[in-house]
TIVO-2410 file (N, C-alpha, C; in nm, 3 decimals):
# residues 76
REC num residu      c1      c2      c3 atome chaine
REC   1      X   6.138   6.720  -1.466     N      A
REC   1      X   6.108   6.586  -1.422    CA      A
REC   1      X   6.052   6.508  -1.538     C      A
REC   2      X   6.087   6.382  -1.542     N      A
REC   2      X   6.042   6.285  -1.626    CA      A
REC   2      X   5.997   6.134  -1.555     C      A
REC   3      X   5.946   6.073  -1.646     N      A
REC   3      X   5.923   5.953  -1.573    CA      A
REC   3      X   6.034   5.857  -1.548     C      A
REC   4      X   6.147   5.882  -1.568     N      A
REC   4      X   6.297   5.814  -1.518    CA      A
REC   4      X   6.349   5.888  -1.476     C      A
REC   5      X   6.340   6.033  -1.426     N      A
REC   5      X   6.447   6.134  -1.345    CA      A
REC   5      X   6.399   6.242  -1.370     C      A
REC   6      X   6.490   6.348  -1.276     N      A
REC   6      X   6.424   6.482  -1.243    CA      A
REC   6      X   6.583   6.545  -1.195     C      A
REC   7      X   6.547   6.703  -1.228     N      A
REC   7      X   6.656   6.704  -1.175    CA      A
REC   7      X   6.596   6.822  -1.046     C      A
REC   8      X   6.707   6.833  -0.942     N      A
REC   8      X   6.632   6.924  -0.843    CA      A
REC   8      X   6.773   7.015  -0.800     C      A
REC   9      X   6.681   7.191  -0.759     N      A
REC   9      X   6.786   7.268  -0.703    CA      A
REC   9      X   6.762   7.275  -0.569     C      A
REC  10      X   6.873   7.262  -0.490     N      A
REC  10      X   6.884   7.291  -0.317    CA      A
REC  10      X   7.000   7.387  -0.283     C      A
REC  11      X   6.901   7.391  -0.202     N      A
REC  11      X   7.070   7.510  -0.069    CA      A
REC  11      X   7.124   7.366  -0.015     C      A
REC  12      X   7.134   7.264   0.014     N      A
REC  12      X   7.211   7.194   0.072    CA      A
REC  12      X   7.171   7.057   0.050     C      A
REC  13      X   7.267   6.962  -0.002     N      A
REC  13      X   7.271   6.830  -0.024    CA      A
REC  13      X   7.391   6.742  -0.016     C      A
REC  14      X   7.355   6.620   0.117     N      A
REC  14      X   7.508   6.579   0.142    CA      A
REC  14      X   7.518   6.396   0.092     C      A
REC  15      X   7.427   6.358  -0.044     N      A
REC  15      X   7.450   6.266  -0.054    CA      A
REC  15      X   7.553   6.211  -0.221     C      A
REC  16      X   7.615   6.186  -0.185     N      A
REC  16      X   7.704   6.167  -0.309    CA      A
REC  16      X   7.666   6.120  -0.436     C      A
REC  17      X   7.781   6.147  -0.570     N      A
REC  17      X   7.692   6.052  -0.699    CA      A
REC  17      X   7.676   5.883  -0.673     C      A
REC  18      X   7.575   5.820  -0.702     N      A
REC  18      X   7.607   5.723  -0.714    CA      A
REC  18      X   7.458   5.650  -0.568     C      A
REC  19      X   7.464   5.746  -0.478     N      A
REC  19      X   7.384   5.772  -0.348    CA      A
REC  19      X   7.228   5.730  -0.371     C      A
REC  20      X   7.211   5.697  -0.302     N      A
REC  20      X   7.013   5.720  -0.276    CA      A
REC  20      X   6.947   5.782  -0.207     C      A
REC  21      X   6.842   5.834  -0.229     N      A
REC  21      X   6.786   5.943  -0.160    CA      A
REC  21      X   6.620   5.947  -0.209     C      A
REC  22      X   6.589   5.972  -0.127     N      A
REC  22      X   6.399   5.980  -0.085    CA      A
REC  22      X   6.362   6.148  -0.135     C      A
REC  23      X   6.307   6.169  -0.217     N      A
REC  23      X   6.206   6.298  -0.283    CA      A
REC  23      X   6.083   6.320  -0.270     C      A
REC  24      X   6.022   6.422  -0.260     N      A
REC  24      X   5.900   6.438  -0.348    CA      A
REC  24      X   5.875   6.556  -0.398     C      A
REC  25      X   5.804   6.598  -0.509     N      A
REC  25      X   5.731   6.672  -0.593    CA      A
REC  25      X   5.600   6.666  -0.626     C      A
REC  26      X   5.561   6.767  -0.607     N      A
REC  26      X   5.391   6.806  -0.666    CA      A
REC  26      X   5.341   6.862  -0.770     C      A
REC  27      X   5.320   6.744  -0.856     N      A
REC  27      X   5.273   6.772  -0.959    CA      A
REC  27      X   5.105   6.817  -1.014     C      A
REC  28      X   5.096   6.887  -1.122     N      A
REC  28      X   4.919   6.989  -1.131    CA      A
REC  28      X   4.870   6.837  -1.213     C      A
REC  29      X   4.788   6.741  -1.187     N      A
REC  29      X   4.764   6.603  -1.273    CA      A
REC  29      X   4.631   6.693  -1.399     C      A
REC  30      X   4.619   6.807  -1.394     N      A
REC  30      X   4.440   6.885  -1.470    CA      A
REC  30      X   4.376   6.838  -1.409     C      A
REC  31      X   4.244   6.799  -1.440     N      A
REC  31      X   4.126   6.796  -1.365    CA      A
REC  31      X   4.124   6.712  -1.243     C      A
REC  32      X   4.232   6.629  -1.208     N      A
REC  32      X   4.270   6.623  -1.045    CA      A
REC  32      X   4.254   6.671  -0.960     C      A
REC  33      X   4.362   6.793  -0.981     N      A
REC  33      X   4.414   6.894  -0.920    CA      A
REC  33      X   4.601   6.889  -0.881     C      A
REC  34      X   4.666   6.898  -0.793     N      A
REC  34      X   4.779   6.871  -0.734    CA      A
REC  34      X   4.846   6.759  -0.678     C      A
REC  35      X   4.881   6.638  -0.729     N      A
REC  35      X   4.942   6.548  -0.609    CA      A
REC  35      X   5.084   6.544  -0.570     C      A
REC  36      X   5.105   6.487  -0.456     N      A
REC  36      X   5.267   6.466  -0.464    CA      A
REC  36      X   5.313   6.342  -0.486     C      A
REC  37      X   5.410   6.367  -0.548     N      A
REC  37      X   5.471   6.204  -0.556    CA      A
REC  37      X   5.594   6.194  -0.470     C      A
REC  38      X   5.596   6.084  -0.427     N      A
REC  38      X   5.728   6.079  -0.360    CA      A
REC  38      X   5.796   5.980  -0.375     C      A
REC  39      X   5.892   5.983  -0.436     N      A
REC  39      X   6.019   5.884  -0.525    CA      A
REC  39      X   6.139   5.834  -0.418     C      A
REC  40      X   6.225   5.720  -0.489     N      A
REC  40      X   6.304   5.686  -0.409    CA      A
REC  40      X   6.448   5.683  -0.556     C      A
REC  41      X   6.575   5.776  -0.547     N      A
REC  41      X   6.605   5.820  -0.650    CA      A
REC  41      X   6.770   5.801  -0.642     C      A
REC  42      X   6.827   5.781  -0.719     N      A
REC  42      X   7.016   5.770  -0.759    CA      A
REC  42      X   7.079   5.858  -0.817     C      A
REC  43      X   7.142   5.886  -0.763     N      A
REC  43      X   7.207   6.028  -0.755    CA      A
REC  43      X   7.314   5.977  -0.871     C      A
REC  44      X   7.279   6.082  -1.027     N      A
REC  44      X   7.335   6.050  -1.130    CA      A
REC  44      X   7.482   6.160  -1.109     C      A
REC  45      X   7.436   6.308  -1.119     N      A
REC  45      X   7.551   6.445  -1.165    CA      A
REC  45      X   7.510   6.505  -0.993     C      A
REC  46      X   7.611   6.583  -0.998     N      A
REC  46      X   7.608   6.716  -0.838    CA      A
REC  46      X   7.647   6.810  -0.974     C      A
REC  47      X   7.604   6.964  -0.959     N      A
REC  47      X   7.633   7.063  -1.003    CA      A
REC  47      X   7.618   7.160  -0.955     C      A
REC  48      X   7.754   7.212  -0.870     N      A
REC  48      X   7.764   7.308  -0.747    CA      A
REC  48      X   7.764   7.467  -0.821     C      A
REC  49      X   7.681   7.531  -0.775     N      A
REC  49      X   7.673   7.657  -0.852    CA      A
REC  49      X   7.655   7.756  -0.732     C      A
REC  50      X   7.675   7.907  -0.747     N      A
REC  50      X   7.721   7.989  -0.632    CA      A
REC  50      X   7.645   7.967  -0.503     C      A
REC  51      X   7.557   7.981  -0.490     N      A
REC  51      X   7.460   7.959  -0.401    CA      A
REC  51      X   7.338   7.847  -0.389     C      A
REC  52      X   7.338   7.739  -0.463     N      A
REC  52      X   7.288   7.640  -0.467    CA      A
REC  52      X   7.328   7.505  -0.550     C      A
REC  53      X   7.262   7.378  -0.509     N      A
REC  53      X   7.349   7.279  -0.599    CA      A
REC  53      X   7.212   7.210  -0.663     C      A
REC  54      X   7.264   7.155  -0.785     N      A
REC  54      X   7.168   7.082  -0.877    CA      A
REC  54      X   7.184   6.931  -0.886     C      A
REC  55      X   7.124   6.900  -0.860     N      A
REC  55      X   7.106   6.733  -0.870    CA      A
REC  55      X   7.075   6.655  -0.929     C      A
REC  56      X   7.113   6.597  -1.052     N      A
REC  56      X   7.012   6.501  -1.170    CA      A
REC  56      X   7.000   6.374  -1.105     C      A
REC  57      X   6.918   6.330  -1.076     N      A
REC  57      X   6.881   6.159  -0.989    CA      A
REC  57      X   6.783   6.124  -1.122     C      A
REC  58      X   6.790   5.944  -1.110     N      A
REC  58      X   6.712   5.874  -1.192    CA      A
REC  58      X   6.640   5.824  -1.115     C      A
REC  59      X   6.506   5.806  -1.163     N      A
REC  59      X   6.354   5.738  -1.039    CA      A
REC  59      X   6.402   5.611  -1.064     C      A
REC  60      X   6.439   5.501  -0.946     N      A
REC  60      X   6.452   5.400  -0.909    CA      A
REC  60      X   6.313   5.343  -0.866     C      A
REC  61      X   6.220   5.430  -0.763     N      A
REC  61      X   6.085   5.352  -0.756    CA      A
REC  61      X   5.990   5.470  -0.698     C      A
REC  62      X   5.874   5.459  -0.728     N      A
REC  62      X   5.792   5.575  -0.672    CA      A
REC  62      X   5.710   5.503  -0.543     C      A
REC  63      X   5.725   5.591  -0.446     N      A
REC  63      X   5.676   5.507  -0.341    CA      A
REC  63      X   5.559   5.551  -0.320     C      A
REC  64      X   5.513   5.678  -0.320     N      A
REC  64      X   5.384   5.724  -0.294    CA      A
REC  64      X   5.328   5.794  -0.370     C      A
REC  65      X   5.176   5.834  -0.392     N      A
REC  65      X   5.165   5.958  -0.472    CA      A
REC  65      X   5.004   5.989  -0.343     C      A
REC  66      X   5.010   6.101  -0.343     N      A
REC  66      X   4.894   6.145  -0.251    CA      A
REC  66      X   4.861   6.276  -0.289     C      A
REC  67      X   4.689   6.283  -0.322     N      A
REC  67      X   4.638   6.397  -0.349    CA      A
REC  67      X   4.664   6.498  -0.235     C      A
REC  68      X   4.678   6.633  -0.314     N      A
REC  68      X   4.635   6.735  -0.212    CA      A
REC  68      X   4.525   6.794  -0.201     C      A
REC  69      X   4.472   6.806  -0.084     N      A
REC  69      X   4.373   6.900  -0.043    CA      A
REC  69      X   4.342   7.020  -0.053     C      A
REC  70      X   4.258   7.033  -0.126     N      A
REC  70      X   4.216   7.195  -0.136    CA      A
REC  70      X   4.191   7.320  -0.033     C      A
REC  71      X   4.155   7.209   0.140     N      A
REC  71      X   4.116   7.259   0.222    CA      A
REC  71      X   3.977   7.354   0.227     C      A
REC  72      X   3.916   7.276   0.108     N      A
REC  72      X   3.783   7.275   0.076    CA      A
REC  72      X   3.692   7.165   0.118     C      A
REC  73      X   3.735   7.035   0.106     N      A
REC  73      X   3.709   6.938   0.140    CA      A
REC  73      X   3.663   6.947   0.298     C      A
REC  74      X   3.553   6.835   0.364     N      A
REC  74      X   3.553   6.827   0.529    CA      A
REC  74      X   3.539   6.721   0.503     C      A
REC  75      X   3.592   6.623   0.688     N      A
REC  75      X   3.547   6.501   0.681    CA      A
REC  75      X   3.390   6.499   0.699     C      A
REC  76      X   3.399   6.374   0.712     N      A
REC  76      X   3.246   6.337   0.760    CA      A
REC  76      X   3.220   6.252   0.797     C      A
***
């Protein structure tokens, strides 16, 4: 992943080149900890390989990013 694209492996993906499609990934930020981001992305290459397919998409816009919880944390 980069800050203009990422590429991702799946067991199953039915949107074509050229397509848009909603992601996310969780990235380690260091002394953060974990967030996810969740992108909105254009489906550049498909690369069908025996048992899974690869996807290079370019980040069109990041829609969210949200820390994760350690499940250390309580409310209060």
């Amino acid at each position: 992943m980069s800050a203009s694209g990422a590429y991702i492996e799946t067991a199953d993906f039915d949107v074509p080149v050229g397509g848009s499609f909603e992601f996310s990934v969780t990235i380690d930020s260091g002394t953060e900890g974990p967030w996810t981001v969740r992108c909105q992305g254009l489906v550049i290459r498909i690369e069908k390989h025996e048992n899974r397919i690869g996807v290079a998409a370019s980040i069109d816009r990041y829609l969210e990013f949200l820390p994760q919880m350690s499940g250390l944390e309580k409310d209060h």
